[in-house]
C-alpha positions as CSV (number, residue, x, y, z in Angstrom):
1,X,2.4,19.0,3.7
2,X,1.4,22.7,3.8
3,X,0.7,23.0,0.3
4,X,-1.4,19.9,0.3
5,X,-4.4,21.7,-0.9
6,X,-8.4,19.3,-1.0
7,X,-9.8,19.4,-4.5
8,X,-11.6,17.9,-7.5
9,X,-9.8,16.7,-10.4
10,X,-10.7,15.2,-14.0
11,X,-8.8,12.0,-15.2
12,X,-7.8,13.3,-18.8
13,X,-5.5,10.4,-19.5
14,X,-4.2,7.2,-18.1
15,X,-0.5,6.7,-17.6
16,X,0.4,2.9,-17.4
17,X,2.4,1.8,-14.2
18,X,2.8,5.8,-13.8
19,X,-0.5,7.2,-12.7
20,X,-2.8,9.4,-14.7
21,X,-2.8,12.9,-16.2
22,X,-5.7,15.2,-14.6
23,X,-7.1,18.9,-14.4
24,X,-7.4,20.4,-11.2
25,X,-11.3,21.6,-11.9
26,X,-11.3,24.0,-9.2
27,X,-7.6,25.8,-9.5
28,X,-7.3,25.1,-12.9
29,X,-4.1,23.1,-13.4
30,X,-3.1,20.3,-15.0
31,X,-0.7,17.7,-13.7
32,X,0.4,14.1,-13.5
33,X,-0.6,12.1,-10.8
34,X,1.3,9.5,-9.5
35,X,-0.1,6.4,-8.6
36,X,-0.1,2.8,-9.7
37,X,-3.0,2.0,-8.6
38,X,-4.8,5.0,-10.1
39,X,-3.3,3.6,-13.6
40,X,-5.0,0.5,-12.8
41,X,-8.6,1.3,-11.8
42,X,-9.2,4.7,-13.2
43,X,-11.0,5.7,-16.2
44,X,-10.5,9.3,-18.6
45,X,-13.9,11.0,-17.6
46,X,-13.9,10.4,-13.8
47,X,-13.8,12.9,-11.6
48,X,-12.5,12.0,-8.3
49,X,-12.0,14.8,-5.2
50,X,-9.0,14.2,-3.3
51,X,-6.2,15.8,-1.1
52,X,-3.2,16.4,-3.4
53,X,0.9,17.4,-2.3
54,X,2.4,19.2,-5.1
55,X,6.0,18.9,-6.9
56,X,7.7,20.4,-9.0
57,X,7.1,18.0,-12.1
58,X,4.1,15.7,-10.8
59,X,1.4,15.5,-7.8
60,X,1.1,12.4,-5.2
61,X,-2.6,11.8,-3.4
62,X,-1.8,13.2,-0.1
63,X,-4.8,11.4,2.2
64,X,-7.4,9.4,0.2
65,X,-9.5,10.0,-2.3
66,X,-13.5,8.9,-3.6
67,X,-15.0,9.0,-7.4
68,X,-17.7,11.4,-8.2
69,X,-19.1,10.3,-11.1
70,X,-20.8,13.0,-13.8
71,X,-24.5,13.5,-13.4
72,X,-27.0,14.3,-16.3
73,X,-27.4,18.2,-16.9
74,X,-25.5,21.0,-16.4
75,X,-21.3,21.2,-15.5
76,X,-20.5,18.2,-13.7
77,X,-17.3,19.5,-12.0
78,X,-18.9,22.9,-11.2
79,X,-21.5,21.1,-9.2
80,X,-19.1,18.6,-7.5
81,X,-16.7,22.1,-7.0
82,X,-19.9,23.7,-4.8
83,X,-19.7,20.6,-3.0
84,X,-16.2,21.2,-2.0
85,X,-16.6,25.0,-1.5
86,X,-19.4,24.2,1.1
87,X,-22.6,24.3,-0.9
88,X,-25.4,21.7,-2.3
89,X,-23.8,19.4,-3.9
90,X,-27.1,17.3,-5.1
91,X,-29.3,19.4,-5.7
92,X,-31.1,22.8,-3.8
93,X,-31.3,22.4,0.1
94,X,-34.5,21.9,2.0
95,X,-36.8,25.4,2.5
96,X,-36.0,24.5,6.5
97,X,-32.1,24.6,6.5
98,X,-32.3,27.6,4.0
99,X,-33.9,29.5,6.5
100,X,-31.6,28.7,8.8
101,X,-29.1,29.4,6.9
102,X,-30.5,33.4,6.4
103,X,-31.0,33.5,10.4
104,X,-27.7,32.0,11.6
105,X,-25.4,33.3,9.2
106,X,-22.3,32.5,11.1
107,X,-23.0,28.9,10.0
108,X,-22.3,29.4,6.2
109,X,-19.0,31.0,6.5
110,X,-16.1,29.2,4.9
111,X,-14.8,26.0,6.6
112,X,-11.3,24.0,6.4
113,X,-10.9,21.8,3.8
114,X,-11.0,18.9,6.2
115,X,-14.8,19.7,7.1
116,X,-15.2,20.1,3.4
117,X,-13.8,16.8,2.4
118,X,-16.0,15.1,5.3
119,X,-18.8,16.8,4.2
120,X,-18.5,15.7,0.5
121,X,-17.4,12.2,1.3
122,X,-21.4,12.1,3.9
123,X,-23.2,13.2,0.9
124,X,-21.2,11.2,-1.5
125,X,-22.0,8.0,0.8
126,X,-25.8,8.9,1.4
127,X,-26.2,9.4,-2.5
128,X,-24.1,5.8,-3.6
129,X,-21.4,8.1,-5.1
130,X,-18.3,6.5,-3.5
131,X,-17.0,4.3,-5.5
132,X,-13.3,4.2,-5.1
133,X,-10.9,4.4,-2.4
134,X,-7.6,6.1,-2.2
135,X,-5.0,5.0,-4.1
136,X,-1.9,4.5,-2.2
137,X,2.0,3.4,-3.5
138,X,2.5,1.5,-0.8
139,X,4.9,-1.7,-1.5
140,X,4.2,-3.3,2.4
141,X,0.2,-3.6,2.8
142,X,-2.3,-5.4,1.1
143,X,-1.4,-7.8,-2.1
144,X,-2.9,-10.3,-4.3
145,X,-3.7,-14.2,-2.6
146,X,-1.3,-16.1,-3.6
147,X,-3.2,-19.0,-5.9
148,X,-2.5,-22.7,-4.9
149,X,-0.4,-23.6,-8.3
150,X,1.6,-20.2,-7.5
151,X,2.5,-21.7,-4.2
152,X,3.6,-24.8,-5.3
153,X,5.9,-23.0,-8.0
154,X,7.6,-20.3,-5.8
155,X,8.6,-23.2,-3.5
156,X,10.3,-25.2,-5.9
157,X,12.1,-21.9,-7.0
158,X,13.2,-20.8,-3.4
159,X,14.4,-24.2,-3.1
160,X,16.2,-24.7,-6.0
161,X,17.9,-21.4,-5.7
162,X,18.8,-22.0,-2.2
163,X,20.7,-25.5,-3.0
164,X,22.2,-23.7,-5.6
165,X,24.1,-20.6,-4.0
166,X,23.7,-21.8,-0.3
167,X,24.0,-25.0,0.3
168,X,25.5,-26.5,3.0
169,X,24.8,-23.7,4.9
170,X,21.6,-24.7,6.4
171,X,19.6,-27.8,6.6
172,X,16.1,-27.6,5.6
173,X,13.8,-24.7,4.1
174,X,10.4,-24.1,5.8
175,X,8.5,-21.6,3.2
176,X,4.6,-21.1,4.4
177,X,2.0,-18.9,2.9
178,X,-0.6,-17.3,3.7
179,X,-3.4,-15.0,1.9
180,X,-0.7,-12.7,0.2
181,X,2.3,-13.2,2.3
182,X,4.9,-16.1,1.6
183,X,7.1,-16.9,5.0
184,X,10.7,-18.2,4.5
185,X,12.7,-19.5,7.4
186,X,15.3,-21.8,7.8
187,X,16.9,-24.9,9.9
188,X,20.7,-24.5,10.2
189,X,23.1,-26.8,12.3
190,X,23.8,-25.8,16.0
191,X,27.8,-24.3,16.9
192,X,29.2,-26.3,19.6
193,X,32.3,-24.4,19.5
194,X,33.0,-23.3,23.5
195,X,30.9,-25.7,24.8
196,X,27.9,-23.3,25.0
197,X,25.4,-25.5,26.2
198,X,27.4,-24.9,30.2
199,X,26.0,-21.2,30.0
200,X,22.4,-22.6,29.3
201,X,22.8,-25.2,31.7
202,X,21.6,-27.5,29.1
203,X,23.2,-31.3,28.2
204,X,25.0,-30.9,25.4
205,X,21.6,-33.2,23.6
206,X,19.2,-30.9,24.8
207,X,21.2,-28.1,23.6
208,X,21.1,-29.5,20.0
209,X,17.6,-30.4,20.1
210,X,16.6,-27.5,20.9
211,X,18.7,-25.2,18.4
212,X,17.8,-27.9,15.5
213,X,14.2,-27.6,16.0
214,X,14.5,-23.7,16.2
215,X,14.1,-21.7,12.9
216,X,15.8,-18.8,11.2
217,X,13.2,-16.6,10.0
218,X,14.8,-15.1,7.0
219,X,12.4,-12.9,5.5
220,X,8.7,-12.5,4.6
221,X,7.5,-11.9,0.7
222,X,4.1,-9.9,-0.3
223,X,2.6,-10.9,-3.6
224,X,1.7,-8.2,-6.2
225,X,2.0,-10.1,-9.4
226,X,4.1,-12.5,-11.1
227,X,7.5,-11.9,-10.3
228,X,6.2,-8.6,-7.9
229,X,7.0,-9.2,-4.5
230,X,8.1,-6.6,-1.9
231,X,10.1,-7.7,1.3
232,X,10.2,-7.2,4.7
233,X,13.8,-8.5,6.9
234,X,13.5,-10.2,9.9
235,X,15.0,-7.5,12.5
236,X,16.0,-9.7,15.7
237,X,16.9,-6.9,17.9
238,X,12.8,-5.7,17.1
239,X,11.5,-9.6,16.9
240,X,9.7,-8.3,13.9
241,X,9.4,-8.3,10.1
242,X,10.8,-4.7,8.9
243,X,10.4,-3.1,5.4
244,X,13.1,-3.1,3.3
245,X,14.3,-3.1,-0.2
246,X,15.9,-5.9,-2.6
247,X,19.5,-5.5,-3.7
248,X,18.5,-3.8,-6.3
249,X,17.5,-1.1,-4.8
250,X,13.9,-1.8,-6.1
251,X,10.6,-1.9,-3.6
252,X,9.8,-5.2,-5.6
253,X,11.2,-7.8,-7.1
254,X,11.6,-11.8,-7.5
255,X,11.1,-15.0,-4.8
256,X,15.0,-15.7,-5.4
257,X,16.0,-12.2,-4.6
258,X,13.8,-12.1,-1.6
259,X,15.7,-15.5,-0.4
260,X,19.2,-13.5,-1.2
261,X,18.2,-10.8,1.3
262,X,17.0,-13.1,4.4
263,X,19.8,-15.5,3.4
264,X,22.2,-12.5,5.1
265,X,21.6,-15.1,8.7
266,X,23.2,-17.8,6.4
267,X,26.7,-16.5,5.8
268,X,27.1,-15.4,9.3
């Protein structure tokens, strides 16, 4: 992160499921920006000031980013530069704060680049400049609702592929969704082998009862688009939903392989 450097680039071109290609206006170089969601949303002309980690063969968005959109007349990436660099960014200042400026020069020497970005992003806000957020690759927030006819569908397939490689190994599916999320859990015959309902101190019905009505959670899916969901595993030692990856070694992937990853509690 210590050559993450706050700039202004130019989108030059748009690199599908990639990112984009852009200029760095204020150092000059070109590079390739990764980001998805900058593929998606992103335009060739826009300029957008953001804080950018370099590599070797392409750049990543290092904090967030917000769209400054040309202006009539003159360079519009030399005026959104001053911005950055600490000066006027729409226009000259007022005769007051020029003044005080000339009197207090200590105030106009050169800040971080996390006053400059703050400073830029106020201006950008006052003016109704901001128009995009960051763009983030990030496979375990946000998502697109999941429609009513979607629901209905990845049901039937989770079901479907669950009779067919693991039945017999559990007794009903309970799949729920919600917003972008699809839950998966499962119902699974109790083991009475050892007699372990003595250690609970339950009756051997009460033990049953209460193991039968108890569900596995297996995993949790987050829609992206058809046939992109990401995962997160059911960690019991954390009684939490964790991050993880398909057995593909892929950050997204298919309802069925979701159900193959939480279906680990199935074979045990």
């Amino acid at each position: 992160m210590l050559s993450a450097r706050f700039t202004l680039i130019e989108v030059e071109a748009i690199e599908p499921e990639v990112g984009a290609r852009a200029v760095d206006r204020i150092y000059g170089v070109p590079s390739l920006l990764a980001d998805v969601g900058l593929s998606d949303t992103a335009q060739p002309g826009v300029f957008i000031a953001r804080r950018l980690l370099p590599f070797p063969t392409f750049t990543i968005d290092a904090r967030r980013a917000f769209g400054l959109p040309p202006r009539r007349g003159g360079s519009p990436h030399r005026r959104a530069a001053g911005g950055v660099r600490g000066h006027a960014q729409y226009g000259p200042a007022p005769a007051k704060g020029r003044q005080r400026a000339r009197s207090k020069p200590h105030r106009t020497r050169a800040r971080g680049p996390g006053r400059a970005q703050a400073r830029v992003e106020r201006e950008a806000r006052e003016h109704g400049r901001l128009t995009m957020q960051g763009w983030i690759i990030d496979a375990h927030s946000g998502g697109k609702k999941i429609a009513e006819s979607l629901k209905e569908e990845t049901r039937q397939r989770i079901v479907a592929h669950a009779e067919k490689h693991y039945a017999g190994r559990y007794t009903r599916l309970d799949i729920r969704f919600k917003s972008s999320l699809c839950y998966i859990d499962a119902y699974t015959e109790p083991d009475t082998r050892g007699n372990p309902w003595k250690v609970t101190k339950e009756t051997r019905e009460q033990f049953l009862e209460r193991l039968r009505s108890t569900p596995t959670h297996l995993c949790r899916l987050r829609h992206f688009g058809p046939d992109r969901w990401s995962i997160a595993f059911f960690t019991y030692s954390h009684e939490r939903y964790e991050p993880t990856f398909f057995q593909s070694g892929e950050a997204f992937g298919t309802p069925e392989e979701g159900l193959d990853v939480g279906a680990v509690y199935l074979t045990a």
